[in-house]
N, C-alpha and C positions, 0 to 999 in steps of 0.2 A: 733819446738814446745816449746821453750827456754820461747819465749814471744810471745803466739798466740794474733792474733790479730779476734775477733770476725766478721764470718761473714756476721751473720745476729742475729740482734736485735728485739726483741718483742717493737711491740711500745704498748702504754699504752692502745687502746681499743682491742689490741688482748690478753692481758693479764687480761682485764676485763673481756673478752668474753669468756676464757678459762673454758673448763670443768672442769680443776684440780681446778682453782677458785672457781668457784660455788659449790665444796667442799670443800675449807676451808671457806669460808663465811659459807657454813652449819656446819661443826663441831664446828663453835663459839657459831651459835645462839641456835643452837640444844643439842651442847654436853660441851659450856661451855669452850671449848680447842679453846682456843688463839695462833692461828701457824700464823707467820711471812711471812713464803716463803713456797717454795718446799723444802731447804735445812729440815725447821724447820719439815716440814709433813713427810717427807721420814726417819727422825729419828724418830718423834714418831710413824711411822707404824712397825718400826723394832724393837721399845720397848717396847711398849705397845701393844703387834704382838692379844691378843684376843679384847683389846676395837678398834684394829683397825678395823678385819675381822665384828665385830660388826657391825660397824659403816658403811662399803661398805653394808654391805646386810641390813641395816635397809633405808641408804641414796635412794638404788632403788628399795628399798619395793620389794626385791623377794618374789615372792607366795610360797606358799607352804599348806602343808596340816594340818600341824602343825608349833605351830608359834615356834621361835629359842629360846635357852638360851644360854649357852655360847659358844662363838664360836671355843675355841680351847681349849678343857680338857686335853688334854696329848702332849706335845711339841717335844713328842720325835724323832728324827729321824733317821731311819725308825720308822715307826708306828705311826702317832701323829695321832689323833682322834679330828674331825673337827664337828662340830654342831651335837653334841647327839642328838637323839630324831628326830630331821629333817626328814621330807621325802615332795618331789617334784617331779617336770616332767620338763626336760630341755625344752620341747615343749609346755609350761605355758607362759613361759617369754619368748619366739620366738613370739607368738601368741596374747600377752596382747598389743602388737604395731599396731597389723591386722586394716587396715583402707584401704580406698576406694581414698585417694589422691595420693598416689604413688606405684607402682609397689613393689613387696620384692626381686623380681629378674631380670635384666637383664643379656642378655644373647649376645654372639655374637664369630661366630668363625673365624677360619682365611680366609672361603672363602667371609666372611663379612655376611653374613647371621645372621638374629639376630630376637630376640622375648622378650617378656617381660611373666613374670610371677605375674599377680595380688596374695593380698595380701587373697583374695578368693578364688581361686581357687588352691593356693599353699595347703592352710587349707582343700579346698573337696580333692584335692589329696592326702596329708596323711591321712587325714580321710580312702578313700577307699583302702588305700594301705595297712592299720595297719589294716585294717579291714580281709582284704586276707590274711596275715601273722598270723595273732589271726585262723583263720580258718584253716590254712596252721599247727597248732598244735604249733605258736611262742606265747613264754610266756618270762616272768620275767628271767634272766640271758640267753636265749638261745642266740648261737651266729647265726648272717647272717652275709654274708660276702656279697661284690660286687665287678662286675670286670670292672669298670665302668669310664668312663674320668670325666674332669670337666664340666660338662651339667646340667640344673636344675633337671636333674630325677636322679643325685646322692645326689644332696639336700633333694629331696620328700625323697627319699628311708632310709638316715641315720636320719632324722624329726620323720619317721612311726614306724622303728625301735625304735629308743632313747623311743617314745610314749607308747610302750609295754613293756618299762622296760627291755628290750633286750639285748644285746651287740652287735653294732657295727663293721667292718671292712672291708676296702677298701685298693684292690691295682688297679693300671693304667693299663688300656689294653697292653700299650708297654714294660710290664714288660714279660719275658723271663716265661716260662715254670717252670722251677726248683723254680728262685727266688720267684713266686705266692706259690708255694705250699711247700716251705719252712715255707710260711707266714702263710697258712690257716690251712696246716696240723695240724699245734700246737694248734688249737685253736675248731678243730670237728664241724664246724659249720652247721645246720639245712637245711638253703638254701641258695641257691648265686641267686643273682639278676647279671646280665651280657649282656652286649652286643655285637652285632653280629661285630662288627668293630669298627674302629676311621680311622679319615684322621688327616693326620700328612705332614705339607711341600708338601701339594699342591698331595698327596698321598694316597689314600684307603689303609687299612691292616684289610682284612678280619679274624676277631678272633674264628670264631665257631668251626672250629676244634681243637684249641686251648680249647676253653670251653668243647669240650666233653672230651679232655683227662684231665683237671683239674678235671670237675664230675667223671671219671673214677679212678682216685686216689683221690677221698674223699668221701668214702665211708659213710662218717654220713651226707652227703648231700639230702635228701629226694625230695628237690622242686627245679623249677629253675624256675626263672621268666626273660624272655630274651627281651629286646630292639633291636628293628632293624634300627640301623641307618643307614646303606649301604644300607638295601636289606626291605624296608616297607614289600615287600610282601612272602616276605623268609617265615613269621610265626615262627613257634617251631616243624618243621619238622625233623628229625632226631634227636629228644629228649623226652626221657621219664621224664613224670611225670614235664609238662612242661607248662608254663601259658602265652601268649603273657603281656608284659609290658600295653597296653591297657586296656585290659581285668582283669589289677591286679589292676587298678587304676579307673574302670568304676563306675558309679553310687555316692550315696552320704550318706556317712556310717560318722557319727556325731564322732567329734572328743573324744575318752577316753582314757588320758593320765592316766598311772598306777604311783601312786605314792610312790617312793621308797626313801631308807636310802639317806640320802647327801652321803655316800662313796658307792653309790650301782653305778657297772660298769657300765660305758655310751659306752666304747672302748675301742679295741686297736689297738695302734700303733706301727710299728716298728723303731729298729734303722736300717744301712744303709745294714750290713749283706754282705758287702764286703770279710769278712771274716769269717766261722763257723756261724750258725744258726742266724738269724737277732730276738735281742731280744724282746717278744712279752708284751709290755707296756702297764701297764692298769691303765686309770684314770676314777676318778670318776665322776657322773652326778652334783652333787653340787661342787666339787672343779672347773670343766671347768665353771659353768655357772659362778659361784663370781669371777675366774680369768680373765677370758674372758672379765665380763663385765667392768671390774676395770681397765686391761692394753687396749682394745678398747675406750673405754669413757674417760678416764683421760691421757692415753702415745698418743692416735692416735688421741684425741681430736675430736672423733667420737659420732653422738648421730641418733634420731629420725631424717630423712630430709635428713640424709646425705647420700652421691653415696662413694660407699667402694669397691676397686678393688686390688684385690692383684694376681698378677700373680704367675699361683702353676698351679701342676697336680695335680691328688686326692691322687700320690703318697709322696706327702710331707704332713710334717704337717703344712704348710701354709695354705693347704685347711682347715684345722680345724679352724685354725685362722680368716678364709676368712670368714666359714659359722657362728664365733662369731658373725658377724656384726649384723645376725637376731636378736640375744639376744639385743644389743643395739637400735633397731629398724632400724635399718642404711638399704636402699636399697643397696644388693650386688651385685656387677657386675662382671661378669663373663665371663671368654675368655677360648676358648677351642682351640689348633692350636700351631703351630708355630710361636712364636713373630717377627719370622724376617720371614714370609710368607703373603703377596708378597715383602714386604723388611722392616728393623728393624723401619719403623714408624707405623707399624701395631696398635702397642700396645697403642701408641702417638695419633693416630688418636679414637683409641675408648675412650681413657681418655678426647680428647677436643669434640666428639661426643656425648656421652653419661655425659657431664656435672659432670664428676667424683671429689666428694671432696678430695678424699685423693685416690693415687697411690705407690701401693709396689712391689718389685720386689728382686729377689735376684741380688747383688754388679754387679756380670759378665756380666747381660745385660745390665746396664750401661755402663760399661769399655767397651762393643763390640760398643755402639752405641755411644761411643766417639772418639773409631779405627776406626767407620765406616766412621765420617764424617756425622754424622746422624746432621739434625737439626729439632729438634720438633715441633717447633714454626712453621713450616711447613706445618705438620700434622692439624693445626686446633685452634681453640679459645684454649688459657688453662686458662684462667684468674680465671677460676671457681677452679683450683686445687690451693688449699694453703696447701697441707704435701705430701709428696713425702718419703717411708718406703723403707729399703734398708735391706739385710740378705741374710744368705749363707756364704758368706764372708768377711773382713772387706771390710767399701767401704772407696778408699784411699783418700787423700786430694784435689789430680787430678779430681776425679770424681767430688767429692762437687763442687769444683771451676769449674768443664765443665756444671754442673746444673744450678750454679747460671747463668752463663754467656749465655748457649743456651735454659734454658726452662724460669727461671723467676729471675728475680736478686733479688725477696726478697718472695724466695720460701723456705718453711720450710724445713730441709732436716731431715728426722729423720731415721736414722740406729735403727738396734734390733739386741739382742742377745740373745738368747737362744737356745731352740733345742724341737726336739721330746720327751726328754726326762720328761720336765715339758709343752708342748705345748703350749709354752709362749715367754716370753721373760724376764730373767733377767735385761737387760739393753737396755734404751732405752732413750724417747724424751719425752718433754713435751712442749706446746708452750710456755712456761713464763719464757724460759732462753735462756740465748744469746746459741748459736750454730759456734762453733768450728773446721777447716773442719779439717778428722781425727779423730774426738772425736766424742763418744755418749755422749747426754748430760747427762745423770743422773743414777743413777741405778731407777730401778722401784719400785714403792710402795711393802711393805711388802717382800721386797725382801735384807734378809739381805746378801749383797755382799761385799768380801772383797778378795783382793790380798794375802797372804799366803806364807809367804817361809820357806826354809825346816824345819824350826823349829816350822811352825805353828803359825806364828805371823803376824800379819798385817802392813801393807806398804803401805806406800804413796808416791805417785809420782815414784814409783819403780815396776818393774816388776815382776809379781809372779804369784801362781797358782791361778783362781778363783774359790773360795767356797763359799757357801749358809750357812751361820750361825743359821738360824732357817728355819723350816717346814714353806711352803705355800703350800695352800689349792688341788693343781693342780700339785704335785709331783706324781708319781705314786705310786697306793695304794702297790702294786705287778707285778712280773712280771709272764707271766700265765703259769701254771707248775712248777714257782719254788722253790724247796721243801727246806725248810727253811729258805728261802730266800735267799739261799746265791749267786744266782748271782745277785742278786740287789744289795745288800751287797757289793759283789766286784766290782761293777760296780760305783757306789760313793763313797762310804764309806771304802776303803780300807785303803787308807794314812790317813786321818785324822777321830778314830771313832768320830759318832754324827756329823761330819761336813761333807756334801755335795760337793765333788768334783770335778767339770765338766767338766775339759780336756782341759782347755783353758790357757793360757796365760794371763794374765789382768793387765793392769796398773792405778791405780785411781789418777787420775790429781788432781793438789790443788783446782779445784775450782768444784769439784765433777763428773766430766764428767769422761769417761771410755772407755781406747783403748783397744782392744781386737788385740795378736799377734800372733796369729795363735794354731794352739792344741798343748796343751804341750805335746804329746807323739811325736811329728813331729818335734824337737827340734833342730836347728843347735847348737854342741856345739863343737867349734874350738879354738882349743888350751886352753879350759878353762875358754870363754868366750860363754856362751848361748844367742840364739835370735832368735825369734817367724821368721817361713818362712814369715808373710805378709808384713817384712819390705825389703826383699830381693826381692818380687814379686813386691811390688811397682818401683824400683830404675829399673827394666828389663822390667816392661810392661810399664813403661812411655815412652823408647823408640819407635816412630813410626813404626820401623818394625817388631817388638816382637808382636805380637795376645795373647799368653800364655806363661806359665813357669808353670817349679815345678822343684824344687831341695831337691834332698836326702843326707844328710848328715850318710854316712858309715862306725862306727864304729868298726873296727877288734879288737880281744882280741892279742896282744903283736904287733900291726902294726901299721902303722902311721892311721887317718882315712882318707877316699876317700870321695869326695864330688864333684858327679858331676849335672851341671845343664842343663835342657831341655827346648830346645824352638821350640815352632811354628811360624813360620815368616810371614808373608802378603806373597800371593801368588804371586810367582816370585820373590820376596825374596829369598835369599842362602846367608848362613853363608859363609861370607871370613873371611879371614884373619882380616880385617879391623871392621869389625861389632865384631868377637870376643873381640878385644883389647877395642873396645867401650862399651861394654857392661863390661868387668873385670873393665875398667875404672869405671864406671858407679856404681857398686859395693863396689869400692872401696873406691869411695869419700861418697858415700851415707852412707855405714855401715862403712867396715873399710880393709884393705889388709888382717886382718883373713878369712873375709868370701867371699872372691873373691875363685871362685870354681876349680876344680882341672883341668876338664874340661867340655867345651859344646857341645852340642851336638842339630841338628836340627831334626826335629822328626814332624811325620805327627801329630799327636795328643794328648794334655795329657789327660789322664783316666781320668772321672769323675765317678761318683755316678750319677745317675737318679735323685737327689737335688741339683747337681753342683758340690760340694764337690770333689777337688785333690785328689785322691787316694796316697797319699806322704804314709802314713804309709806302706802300703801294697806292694809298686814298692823296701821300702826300706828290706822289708822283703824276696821279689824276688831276689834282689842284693846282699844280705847275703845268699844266696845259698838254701831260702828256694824254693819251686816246685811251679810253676805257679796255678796248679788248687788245692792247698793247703793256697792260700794267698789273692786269690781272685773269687769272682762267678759272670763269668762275666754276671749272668741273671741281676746283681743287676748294670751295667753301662750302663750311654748313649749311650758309645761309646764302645762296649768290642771288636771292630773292632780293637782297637790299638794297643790293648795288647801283638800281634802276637810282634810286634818291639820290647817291652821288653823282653819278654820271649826269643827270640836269642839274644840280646843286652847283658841279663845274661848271657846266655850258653857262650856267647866268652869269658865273664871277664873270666868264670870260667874256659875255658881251658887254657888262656892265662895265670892264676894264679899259 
């Protein structure tokens, strides 16, 4: 990265044709502000942080009930107070796009099965669904929860809600027992909307018994409105106080969106809750629509016309992201299933199918569908895709270089960073600058980001912590229940006060682009020299018979530290002797003979999070002698199947110790 060589250039009518353009050409004619570039707009968004927020909500005329004055009265954070006086309905500006030429939802799952959702009928169905919940006794702050996949009737369901001034909240059917009611319990909600099952990899998983012991321990549950997508004729049999999903949604009750504060709860969200209570995130209904609409339209280069697919459960916050697209009028397209069912061009095929503008995906089904020998171009026309979104994890230079080479050699690649935290993305893409593989190109509008070391000082071209230097609109107001805020507090705001800390790694290239190296609490630091795990996992999975890695680095108080590294091999694959020495090799040229590991080890599977996410922290936590079901819940992983191999993998170090 000494002297990147760019590898794909904006030529001149894609840079004319950019949405970020046709916002600075408006803030000249309109606001007098003469900006040059994206360098020149991403500075004045981060200084001029109220006539920016100004200018995004005057540029796409949000409705509202009353008109705005200024956009940010107290800068503080926590606590900045964002458009006084304001009140809206998130489902105004979903609704103000409703037109008769394109669909608002497509749909399709992994057994190929697909429907569309006109932009009328999406509107009579919250109509009649907000209609049954206003009946059902839901008003202004109560909470519904659902327990519901990615299908348009979790769309309808969080539209009808958001419409009643409500709060929000959704986890994924394939979520575990404990970890759903970790989630709900905190939050006493009114009713769940739930359905009878999902197919997963070519598989039924009937969930009703499942729902009746979630209703059983949530007792401020009153209503349940149940979808049957296994069993149509199941009904709501074995359920009290019970409404078929049909029957919640029947007839045609006129849209009345309640309009509330810009900081009144739209939802929440959680974090991954790997370990101890998963924190319950609340943002607001004006902060998601002006952030949503700002990093969709100008980072994703999305607008009215455009086909918007990002692949997510409802358990990530990518579906929040997914369902912004309505807010920019974008047709969103939606897959439910297993991406690699019936094999990994599943997802390739409904993008050159369904005419998708812009495809997201979190880094890892990339990197599987470049182990696999996947070739897209395969799947189907893609010529209609020009942005291609990447998240989860960093996506490595391998990957970019396998994009341009097997789906389009002058396809935009745009990586994001962020999290459930802000339901955004601090850093990301824009089409009007060359693109680096490795590198996000830019940090995002109003998003003051900067590198941090331990003194609290900003860095360039060097590695550090990343922090948020001012309040944006889509921070959480609170987290719910907590009482003086202090786990919010310590959740950002611990190392540096007033400055936003998010747990990452960050390096800001000279030419403003932004590598992300993995969470700074997951830290190799060997012999006194620190380095983010993503540059370790790149140099191991670019070998061909590596599938995954995760390496813990094991600090003892008066001992040397231990650091060993895990891998999964391509099937029939087995570590010899020979593969170890090539991969220490491999290590060593790439980083350096510090961080060549103590040992490796072959292992069925490394742990994720149900968002992708290596459980590094939490395995490192195992290792140091803390208790398996104290460091991790395994309701909250894809795979809690593995975990059995670390938990005795522990116990031996620890007799052997």
């Amino acid at each position: 990265m000494e002297n990147p060589v760019a590898a794909w250039t904006p030529s001149p009518q894609t840079i004319a044709d950019a949405k970020v353009t046709a916002f600075i050409d408006w803030l000249g004619r309109e606001r007098g502000i003469a900006l040059a570039d994206y360098d020149a707009l991403w500075r004045w968004s981060v200084t001029d942080i109220d006539a920016f927020w100004g200018a995004v909500w005057d540029y796409f005329a949000i409705p509202s009930a009353t008109p705005r004055g200024q956009a940010l009265a107290d800068a503080r954070m926590p606590g900045a107070v964002w458009f006084p006086g304001v009140e809206l309905n998130y489902i105004e500006q979903v609704f103000r796009h409703a037109t008769d030429a394109r669909p608002a939802i497509v749909f399709r799952d992994e057994s190929g099965a697909e429907r569309d959702v006109s932009w009328a009928e999406l509107q009579r169905q919250v109509g009649a669904l907000a209609a049954t919940l206003r009946a059902q006794g839901i008003g202004r702050g109560d909470r519904v929860v659902a327990f519901m996949p990615n299908i348009p009737e979790s769309v309808i369901a969080f539209l009808a809600v958001a419409s009643l001034g409500a709060i929000w909240s959704v986890c994924s059917p394939d979520m575990g027992r404990v970890a759903v009611l970790d989630r709900f319990r905190q939050i006493e909600p009114k009713v769940m909307i739930a359905v009878d099952g999902y197919r997963y990899g070519g598989k039924a998983h009937d969930r009703r018994a499942l729902v009746g012991e979630l209703l059983g321990e949530l007792p401020s549950v009153e209503h349940l409105i149940l979808l049957s997508q296994l069993d149509p004729a199941a009904g709501t049999t074995g359920f009290a106080n019970a409404t078929t999903w049909a029957d919640a949604t029947a007839g045609n009750a006129p849209l009345a969106p309640e309009h509330v504060p810009f900081d009144h709860p739209l939802w929440v969200v959680y974090s991954s809750g790997t370990t101890g209570l998963p924190k319950p995130i609340v943002h607001s209904q004006g902060g998601v629509v002006i952030e949503h609409l700002k990093a969709i339209t100008f980072h994703l280069d999305l607008g009215p016309g455009d086909r918007y697919h990002w692949y997510s459960t409802t358990g990530w916050m990518m579906w929040n992201f997914q369902v912004g697209g309505l807010l920019a009028g974008c047709t969103i397209c939606l897959f439910d299933g297993n991406p690699g069912t019936p094999d990994l061009n599943a997802l390739w095929r409904f993008v050159a199918e369904q005419r998708i503008d812009f495809f997201g995906a979190g880094a890892a089904f990339y990197a599987s569908c470049q182990k696999a020998g996947i070739e897209p171009t395969q799947a189907g026309d893609l010529s209609r895709l020009r942005g291609l979104g990447s998240t989860g994890s960093p996506l490595s230079p391998e990957n970019y270089r396998w994009l341009l080479d097997h789906v389009r050699n002058d396809l935009w690649i745009n990586p994001i960073s962020g999290g459930t935290d802000l339901v955004s993305a601090f850093i990301g893409g824009v089409p009007t600058l060359p693109m680096y593989p490795g590198e996000m190109q830019c940090r995002c509008l109003g998003a003051k980001i900067e590198a941090f070391d331990e003194a609290g000082q900003p860095l360039t071209d060097a590695v550090g912590e990343l922090v948020c230097c001012a309040p944006m609109p889509s921070m959480p107001l609170y987290f719910w229940n907590d009482r003086d805020n202090l786990r919010y507090i310590d959740s950002y705001f611990d190392t540096y006060p007033g400055i936003w800390r998010h747990g990452d790694w960050l390096r800001i290239t000279p030419r403003g682009g932004a590598i992300i190296y993995g969470r700074s609490d997951a830290t190799i630091n060997r012999h006194g020299i620190r380095m983010g795990t993503s540059e370790l996992y790149r140099a191991v999975e670019d070998l061909p018979e590596v599938l995954d890695s995760m390496v813990v680095d094991l600090e003892y108080l008066g001992k040397e530290s231990y650091m060993p590294l895990f891998v999964v091999l391509r099937p029939g694959e087995t570590l010899t002797a020979t593969l170890t020495a090539t991969i220490r090799e491999r290590i060593k040229v790439a980083l350096s003979a510090r961080h060549v590991p103590n040992d490796i080890f072959q292992v069925p599977a490394i742990p994720r999070t149900l968002t992708g996410k290596k459980l590094e922290l939490p395995i490192k936590k195992l290792l140091l002698g803390q208790p398996l079901e104290k460091v991790v819940n395994p309701d909250t992983l894809a795979n809690p199947e593995c975990l059995a191999w670390y938990g005795e993998f522990a116990a031996h170090r620890q007799q052997a110790a």
